[in-house]
N, CA, C and O atoms as a Maestro MAE file, in Angstrom:
{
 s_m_m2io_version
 :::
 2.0.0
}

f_m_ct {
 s_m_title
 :::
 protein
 m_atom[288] {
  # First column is atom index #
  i_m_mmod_type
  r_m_x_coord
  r_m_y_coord
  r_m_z_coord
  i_m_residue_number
  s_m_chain_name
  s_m_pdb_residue_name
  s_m_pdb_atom_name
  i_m_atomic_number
  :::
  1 25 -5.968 -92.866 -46.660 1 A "UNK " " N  " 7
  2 3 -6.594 -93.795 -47.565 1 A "UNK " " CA " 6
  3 2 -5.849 -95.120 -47.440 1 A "UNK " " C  " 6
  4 15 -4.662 -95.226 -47.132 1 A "UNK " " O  " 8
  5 25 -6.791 -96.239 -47.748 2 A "UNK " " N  " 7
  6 3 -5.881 -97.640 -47.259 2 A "UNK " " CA " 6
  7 2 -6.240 -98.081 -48.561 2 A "UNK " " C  " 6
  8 15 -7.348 -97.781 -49.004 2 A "UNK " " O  " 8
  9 25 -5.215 -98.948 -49.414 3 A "UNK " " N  " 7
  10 3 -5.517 -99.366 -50.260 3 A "UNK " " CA " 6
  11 2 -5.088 -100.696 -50.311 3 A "UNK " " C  " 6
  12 15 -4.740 -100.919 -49.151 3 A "UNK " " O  " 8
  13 25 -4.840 -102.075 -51.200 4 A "UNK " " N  " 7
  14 3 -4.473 -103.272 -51.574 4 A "UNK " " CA " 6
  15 2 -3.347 -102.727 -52.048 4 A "UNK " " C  " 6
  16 15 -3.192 -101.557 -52.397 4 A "UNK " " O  " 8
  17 25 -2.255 -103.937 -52.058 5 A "UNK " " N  " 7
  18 3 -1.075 -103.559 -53.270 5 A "UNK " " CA " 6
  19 2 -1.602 -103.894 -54.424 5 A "UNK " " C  " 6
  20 15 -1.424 -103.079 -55.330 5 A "UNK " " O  " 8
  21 25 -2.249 -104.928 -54.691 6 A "UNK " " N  " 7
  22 3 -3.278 -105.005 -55.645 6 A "UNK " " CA " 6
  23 2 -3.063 -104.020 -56.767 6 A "UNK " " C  " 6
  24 15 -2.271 -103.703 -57.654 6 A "UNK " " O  " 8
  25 25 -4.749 -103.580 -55.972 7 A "UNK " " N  " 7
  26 3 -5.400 -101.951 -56.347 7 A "UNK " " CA " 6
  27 2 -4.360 -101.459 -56.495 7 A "UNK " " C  " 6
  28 15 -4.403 -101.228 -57.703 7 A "UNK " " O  " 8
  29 25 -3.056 -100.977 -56.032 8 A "UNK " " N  " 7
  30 3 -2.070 -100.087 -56.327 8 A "UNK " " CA " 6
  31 2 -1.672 -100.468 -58.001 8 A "UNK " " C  " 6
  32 15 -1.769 -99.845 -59.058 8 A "UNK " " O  " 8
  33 25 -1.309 -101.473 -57.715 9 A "UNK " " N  " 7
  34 3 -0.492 -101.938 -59.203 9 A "UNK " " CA " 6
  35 2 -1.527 -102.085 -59.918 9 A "UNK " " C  " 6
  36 15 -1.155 -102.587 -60.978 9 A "UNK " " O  " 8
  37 25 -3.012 -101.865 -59.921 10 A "UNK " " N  " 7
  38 3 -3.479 -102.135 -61.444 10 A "UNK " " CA " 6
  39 2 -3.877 -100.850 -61.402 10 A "UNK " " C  " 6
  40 15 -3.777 -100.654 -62.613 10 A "UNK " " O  " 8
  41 25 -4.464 -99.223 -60.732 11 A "UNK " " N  " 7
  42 3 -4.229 -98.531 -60.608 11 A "UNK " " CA " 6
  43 2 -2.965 -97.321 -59.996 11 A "UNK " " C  " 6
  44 15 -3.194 -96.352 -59.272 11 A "UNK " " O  " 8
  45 25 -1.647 -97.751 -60.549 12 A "UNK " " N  " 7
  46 3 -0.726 -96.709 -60.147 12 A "UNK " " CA " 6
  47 2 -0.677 -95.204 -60.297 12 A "UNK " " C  " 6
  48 15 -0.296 -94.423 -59.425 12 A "UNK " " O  " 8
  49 25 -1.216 -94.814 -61.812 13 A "UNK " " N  " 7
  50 3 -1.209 -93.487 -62.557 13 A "UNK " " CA " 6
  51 2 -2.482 -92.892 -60.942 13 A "UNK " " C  " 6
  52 15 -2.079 -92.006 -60.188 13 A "UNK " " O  " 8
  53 25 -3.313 -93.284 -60.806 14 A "UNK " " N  " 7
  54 3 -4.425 -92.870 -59.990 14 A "UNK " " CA " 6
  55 2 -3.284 -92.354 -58.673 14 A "UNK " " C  " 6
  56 15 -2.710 -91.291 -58.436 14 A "UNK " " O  " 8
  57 25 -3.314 -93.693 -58.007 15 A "UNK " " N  " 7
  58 3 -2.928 -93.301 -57.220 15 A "UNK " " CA " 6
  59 2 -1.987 -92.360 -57.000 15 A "UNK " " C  " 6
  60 15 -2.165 -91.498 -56.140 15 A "UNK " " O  " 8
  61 25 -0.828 -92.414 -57.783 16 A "UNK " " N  " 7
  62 3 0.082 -91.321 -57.830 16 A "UNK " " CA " 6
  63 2 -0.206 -90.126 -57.865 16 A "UNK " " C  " 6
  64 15 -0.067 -89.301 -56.962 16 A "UNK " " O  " 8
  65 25 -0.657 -89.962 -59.003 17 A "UNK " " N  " 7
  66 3 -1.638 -88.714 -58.524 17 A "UNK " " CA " 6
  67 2 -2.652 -88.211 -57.196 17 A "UNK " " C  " 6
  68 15 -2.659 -87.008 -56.934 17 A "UNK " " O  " 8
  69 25 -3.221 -88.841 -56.644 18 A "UNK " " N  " 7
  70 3 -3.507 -88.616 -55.321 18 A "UNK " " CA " 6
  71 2 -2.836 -88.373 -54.683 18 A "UNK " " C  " 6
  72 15 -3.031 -87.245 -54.229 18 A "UNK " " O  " 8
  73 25 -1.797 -88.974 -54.216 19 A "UNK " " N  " 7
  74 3 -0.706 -89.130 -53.231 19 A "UNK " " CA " 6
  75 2 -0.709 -87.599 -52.967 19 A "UNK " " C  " 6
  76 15 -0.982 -87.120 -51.866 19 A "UNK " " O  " 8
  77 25 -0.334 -86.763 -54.226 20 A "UNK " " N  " 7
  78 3 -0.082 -85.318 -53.780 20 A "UNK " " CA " 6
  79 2 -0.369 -84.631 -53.241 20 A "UNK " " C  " 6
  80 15 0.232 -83.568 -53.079 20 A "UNK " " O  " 8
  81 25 -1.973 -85.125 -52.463 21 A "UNK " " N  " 7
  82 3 -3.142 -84.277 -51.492 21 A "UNK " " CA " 6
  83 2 -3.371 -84.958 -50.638 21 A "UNK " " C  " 6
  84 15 -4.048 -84.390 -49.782 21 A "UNK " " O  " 8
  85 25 -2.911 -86.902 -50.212 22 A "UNK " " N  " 7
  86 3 -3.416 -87.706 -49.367 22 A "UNK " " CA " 6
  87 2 -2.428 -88.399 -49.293 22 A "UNK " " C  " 6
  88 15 -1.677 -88.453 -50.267 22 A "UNK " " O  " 8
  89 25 -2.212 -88.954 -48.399 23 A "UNK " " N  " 7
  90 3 -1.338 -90.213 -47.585 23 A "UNK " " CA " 6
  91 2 -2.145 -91.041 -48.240 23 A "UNK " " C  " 6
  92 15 -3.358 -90.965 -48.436 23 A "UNK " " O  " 8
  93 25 -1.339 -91.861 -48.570 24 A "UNK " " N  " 7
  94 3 -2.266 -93.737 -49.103 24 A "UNK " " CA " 6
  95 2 -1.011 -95.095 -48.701 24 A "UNK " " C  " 6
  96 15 0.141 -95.318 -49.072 24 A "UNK " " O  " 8
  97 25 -1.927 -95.740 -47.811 25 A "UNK " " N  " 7
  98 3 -1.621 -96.779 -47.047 25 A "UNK " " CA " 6
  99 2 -1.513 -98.095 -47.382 25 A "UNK " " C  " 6
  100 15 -2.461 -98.857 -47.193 25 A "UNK " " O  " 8
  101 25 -0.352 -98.512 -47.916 26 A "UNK " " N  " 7
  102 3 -0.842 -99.801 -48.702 26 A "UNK " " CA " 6
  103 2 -0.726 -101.501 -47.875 26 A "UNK " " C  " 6
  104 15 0.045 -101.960 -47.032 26 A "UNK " " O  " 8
  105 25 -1.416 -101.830 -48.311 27 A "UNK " " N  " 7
  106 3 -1.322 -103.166 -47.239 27 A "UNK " " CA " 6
  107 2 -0.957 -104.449 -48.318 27 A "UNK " " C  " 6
  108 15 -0.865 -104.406 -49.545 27 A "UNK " " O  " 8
  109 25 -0.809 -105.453 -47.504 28 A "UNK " " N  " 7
  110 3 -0.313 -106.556 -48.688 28 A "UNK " " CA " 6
  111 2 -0.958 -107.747 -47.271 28 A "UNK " " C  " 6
  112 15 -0.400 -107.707 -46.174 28 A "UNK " " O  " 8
  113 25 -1.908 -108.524 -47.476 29 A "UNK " " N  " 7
  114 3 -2.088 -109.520 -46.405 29 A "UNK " " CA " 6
  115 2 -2.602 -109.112 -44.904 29 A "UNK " " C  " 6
  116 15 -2.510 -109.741 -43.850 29 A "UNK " " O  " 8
  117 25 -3.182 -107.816 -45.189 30 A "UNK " " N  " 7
  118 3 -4.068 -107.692 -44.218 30 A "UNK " " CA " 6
  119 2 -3.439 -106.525 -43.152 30 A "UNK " " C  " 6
  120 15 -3.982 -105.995 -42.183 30 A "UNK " " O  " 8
  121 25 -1.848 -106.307 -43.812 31 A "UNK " " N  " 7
  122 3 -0.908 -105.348 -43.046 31 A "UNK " " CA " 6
  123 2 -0.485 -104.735 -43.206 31 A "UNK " " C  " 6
  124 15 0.493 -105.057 -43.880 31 A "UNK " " O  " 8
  125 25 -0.569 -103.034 -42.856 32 A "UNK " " N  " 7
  126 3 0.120 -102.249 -43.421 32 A "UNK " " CA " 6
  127 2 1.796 -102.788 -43.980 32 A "UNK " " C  " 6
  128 15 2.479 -103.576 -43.325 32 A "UNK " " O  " 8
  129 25 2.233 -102.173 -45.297 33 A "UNK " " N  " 7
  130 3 3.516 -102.579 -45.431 33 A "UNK " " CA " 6
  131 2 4.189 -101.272 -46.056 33 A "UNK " " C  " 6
  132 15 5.403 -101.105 -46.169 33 A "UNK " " O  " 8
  133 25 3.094 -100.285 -46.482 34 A "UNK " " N  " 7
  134 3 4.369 -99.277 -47.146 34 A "UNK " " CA " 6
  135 2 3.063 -97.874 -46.925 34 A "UNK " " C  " 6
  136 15 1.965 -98.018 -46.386 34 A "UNK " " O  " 8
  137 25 3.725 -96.346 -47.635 35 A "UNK " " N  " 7
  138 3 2.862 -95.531 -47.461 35 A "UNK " " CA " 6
  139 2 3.757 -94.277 -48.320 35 A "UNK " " C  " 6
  140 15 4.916 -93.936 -48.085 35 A "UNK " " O  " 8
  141 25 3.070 -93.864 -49.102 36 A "UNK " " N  " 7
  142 3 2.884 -93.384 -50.681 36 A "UNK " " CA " 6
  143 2 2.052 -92.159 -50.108 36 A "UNK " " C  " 6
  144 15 0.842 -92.020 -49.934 36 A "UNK " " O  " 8
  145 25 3.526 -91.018 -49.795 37 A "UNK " " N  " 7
  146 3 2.996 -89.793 -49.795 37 A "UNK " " CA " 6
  147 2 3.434 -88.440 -50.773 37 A "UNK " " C  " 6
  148 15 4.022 -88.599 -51.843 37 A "UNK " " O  " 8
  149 25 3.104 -87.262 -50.305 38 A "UNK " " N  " 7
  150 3 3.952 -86.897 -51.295 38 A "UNK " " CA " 6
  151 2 5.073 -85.903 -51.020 38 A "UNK " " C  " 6
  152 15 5.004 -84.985 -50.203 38 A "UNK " " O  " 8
  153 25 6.246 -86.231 -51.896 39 A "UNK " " N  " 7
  154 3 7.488 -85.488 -51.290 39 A "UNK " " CA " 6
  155 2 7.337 -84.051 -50.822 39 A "UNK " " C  " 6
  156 15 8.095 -83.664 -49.931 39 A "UNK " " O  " 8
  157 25 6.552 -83.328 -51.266 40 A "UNK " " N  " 7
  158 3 6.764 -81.782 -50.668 40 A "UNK " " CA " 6
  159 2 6.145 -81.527 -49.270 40 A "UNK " " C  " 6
  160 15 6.426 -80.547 -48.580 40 A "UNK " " O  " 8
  161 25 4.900 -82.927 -48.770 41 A "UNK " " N  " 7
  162 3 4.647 -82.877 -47.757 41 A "UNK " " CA " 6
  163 2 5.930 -82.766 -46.474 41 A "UNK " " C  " 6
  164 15 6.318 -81.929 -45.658 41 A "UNK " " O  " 8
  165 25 6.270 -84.148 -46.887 42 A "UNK " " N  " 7
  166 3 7.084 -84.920 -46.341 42 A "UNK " " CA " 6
  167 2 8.325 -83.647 -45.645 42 A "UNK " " C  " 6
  168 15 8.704 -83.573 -44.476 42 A "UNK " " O  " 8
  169 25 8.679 -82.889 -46.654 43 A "UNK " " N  " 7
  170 3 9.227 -81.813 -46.673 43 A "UNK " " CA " 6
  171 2 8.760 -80.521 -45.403 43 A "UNK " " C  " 6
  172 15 9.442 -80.159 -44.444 43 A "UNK " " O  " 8
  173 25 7.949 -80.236 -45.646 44 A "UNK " " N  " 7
  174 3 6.802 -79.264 -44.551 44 A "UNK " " CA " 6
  175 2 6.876 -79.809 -43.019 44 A "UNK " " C  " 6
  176 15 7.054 -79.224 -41.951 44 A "UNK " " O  " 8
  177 25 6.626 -81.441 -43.424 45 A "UNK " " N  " 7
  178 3 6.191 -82.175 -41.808 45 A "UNK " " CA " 6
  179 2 7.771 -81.995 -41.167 45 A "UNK " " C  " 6
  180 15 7.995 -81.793 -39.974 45 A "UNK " " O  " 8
  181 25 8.849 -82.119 -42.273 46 A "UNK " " N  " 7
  182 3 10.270 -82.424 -41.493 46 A "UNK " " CA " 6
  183 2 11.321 -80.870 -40.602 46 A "UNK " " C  " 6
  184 15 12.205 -80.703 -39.761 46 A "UNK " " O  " 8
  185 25 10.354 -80.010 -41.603 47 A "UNK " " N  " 7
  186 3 11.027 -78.551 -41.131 47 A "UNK " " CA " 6
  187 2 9.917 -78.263 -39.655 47 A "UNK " " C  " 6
  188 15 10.173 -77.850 -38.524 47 A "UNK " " O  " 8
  189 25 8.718 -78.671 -40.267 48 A "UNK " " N  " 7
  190 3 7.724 -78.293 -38.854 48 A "UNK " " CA " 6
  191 2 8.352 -78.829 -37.350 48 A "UNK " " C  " 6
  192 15 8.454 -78.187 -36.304 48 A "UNK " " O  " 8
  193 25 8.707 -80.151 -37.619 49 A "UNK " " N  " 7
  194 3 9.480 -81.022 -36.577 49 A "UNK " " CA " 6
  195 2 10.596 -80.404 -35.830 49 A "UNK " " C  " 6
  196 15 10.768 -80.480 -34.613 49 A "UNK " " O  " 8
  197 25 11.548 -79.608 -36.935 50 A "UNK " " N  " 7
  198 3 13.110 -79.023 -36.520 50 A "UNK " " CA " 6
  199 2 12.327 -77.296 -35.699 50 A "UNK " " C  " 6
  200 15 13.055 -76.625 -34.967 50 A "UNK " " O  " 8
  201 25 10.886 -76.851 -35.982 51 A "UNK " " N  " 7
  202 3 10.819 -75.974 -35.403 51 A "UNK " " CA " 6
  203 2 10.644 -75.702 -33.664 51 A "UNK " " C  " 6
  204 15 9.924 -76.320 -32.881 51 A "UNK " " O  " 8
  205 25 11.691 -74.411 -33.360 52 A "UNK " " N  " 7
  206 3 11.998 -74.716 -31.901 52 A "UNK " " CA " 6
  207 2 13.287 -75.728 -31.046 52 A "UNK " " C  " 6
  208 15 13.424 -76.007 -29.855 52 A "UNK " " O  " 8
  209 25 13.923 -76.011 -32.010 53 A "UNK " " N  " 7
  210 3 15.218 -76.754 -32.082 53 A "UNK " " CA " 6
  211 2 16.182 -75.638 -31.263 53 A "UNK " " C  " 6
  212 15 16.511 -75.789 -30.087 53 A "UNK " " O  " 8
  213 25 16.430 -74.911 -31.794 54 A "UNK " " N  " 7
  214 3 17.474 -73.903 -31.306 54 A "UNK " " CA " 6
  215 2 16.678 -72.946 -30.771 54 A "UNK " " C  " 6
  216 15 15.947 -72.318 -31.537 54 A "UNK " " O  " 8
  217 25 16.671 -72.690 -29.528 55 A "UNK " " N  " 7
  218 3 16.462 -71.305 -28.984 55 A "UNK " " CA " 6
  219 2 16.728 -70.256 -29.013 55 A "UNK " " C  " 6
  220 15 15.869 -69.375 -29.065 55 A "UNK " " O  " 8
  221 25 18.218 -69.980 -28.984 56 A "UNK " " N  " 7
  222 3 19.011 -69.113 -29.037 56 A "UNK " " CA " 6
  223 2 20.204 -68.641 -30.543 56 A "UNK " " C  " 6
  224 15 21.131 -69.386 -30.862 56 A "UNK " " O  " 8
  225 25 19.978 -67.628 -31.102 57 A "UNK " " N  " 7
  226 3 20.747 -67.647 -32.449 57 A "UNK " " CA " 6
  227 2 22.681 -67.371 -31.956 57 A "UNK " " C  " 6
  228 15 23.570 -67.313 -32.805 57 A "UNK " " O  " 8
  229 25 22.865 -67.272 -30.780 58 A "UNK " " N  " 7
  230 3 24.231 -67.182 -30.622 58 A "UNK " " CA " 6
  231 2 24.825 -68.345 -29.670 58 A "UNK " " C  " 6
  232 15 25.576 -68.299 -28.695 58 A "UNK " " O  " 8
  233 25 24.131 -69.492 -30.401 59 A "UNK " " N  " 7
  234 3 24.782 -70.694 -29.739 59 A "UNK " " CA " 6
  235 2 25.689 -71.201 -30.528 59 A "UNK " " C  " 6
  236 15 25.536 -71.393 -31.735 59 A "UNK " " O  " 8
  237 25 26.630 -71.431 -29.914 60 A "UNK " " N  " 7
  238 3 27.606 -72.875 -30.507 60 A "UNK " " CA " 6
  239 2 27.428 -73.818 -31.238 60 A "UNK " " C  " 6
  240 15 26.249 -74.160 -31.153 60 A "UNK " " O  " 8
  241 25 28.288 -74.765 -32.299 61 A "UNK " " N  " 7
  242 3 27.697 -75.661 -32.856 61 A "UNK " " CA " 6
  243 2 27.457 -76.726 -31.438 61 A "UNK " " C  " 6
  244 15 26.598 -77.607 -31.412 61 A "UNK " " O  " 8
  245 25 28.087 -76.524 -30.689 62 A "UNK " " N  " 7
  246 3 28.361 -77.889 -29.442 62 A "UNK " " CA " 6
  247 2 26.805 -77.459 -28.188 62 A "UNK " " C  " 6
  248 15 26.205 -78.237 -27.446 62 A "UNK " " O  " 8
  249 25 26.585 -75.966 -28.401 63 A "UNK " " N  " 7
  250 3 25.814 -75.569 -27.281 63 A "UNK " " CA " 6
  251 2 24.268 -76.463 -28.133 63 A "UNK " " C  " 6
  252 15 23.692 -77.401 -27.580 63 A "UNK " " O  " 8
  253 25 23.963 -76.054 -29.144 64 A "UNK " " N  " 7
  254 3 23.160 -76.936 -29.560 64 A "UNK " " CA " 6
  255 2 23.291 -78.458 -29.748 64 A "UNK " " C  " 6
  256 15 22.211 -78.982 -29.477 64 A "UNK " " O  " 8
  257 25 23.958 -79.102 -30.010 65 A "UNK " " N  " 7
  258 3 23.972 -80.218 -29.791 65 A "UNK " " CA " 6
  259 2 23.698 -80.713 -28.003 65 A "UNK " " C  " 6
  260 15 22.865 -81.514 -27.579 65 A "UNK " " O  " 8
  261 25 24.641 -79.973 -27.286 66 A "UNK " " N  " 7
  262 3 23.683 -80.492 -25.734 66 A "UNK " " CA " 6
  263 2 21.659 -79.738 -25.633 66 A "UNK " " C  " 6
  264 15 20.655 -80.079 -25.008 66 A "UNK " " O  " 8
  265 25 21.859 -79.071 -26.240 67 A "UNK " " N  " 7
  266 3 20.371 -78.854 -26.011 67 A "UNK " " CA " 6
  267 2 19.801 -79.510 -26.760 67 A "UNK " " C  " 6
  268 15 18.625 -79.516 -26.399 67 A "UNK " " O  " 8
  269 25 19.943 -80.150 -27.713 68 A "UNK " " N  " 7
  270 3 18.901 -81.330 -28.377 68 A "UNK " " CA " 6
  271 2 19.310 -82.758 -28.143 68 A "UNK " " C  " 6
  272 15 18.858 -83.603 -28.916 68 A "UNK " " O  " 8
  273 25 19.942 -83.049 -27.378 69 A "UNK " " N  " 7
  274 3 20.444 -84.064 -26.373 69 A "UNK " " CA " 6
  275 2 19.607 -84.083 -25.490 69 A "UNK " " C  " 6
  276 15 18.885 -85.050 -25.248 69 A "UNK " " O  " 8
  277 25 19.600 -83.185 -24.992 70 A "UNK " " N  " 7
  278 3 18.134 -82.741 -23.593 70 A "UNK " " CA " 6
  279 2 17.133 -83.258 -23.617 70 A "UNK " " C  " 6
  280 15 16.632 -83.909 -22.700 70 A "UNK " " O  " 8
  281 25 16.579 -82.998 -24.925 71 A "UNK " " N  " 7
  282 3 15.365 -82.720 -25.596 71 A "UNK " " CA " 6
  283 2 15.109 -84.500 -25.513 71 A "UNK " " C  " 6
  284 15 13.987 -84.893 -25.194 71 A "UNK " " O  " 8
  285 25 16.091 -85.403 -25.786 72 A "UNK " " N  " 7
  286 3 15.607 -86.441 -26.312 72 A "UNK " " CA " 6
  287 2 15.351 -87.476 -25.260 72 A "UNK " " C  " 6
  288 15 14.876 -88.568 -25.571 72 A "UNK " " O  " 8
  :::
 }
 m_bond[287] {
  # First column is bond index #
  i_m_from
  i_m_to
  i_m_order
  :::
  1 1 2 1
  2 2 3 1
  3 3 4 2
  4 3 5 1
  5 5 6 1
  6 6 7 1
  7 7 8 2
  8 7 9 1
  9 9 10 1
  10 10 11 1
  11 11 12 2
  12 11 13 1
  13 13 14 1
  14 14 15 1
  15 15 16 2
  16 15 17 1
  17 17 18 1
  18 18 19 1
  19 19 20 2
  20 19 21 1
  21 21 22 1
  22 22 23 1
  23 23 24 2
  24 23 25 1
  25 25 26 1
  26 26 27 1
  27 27 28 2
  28 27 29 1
  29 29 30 1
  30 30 31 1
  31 31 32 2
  32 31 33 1
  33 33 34 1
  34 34 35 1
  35 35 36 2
  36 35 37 1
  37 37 38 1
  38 38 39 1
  39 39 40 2
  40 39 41 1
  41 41 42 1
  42 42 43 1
  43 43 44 2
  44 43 45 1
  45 45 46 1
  46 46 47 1
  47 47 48 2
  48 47 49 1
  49 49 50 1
  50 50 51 1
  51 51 52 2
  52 51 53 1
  53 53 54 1
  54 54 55 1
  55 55 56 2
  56 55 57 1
  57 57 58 1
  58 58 59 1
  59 59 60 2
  60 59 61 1
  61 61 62 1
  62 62 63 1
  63 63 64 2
  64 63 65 1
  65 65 66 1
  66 66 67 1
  67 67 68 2
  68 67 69 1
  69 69 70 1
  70 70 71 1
  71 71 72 2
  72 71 73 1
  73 73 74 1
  74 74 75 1
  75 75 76 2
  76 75 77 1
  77 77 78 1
  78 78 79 1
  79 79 80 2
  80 79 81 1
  81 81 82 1
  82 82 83 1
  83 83 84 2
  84 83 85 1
  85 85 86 1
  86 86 87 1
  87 87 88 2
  88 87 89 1
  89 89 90 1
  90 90 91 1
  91 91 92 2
  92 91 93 1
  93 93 94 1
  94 94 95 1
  95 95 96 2
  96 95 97 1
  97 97 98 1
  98 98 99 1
  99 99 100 2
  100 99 101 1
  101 101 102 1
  102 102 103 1
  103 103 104 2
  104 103 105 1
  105 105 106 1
  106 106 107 1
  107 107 108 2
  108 107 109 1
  109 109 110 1
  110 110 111 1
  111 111 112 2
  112 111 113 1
  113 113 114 1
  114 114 115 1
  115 115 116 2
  116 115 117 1
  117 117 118 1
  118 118 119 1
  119 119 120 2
  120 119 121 1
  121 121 122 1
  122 122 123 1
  123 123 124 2
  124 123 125 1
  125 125 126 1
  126 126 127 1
  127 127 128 2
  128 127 129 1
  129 129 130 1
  130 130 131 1
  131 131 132 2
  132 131 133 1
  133 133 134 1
  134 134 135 1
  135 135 136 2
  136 135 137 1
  137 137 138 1
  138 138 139 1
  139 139 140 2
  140 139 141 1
  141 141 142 1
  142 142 143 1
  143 143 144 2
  144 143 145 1
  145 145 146 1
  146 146 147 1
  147 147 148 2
  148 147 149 1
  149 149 150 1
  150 150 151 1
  151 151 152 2
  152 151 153 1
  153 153 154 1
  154 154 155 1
  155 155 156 2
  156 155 157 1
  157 157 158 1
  158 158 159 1
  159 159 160 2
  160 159 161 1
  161 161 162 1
  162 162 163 1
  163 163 164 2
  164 163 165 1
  165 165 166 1
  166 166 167 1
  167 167 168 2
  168 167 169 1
  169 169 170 1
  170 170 171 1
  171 171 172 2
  172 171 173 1
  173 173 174 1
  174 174 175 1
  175 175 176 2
  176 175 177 1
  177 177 178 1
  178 178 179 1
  179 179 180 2
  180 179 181 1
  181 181 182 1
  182 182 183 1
  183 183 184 2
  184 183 185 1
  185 185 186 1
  186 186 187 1
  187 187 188 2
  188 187 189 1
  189 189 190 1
  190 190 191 1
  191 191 192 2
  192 191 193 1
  193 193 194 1
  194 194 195 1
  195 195 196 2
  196 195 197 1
  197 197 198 1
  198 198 199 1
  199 199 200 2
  200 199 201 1
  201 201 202 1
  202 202 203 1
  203 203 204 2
  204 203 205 1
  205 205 206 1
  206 206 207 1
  207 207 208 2
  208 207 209 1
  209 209 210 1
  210 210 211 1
  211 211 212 2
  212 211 213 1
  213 213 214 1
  214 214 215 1
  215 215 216 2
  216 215 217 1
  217 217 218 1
  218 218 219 1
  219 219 220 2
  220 219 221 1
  221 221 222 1
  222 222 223 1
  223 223 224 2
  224 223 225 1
  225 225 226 1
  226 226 227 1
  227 227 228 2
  228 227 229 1
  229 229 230 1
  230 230 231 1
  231 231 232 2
  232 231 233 1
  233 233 234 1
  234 234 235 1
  235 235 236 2
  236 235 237 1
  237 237 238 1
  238 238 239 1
  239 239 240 2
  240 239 241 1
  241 241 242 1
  242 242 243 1
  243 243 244 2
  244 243 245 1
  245 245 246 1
  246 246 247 1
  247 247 248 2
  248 247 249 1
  249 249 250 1
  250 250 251 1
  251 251 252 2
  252 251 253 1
  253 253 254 1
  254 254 255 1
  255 255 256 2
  256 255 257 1
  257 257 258 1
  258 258 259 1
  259 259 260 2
  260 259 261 1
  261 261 262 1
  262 262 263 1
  263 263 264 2
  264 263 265 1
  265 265 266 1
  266 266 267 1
  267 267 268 2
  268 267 269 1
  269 269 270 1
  270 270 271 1
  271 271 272 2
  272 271 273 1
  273 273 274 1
  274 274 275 1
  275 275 276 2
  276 275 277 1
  277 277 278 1
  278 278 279 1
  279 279 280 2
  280 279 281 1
  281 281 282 1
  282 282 283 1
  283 283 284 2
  284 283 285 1
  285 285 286 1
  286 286 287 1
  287 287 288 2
  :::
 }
}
């Protein structure tokens, strides 16, 4: 959802509430400038990301660090 900062600030209670089921995109001058999601997503997307990180459960703290070195 793309909204005005506007629209944000004379509807906040709204939006906030949305946020919890939708990304909302706020623009100020024609440009995105910020984005109002909601924390437990944010949460989900960041563990989904770390999945497949470690291959192996009897690695090193150091053996993983060169394998996500690799990776990058």
């Amino acid at each position: 959802m793309l909204i005005t900062a506007t629209e944000l600030k004379n509807n906040i209670g709204k939006y906030l509430a949305l946020a919890a089921t939708h990304d909302i995109y706020i623009t100020k001058n024609g440009k995105s400038i910020a984005k109002l999601t909601s924390a437990a997503a944010d949460k989900v997307a960041l563990l989904d990301s770390l999945v497949g990180i470690v291959p192996d459960g009897n690695l090193t703290l150091n053996d993983i660090k060169k394998e996500r070195l690799k990776k990058q």
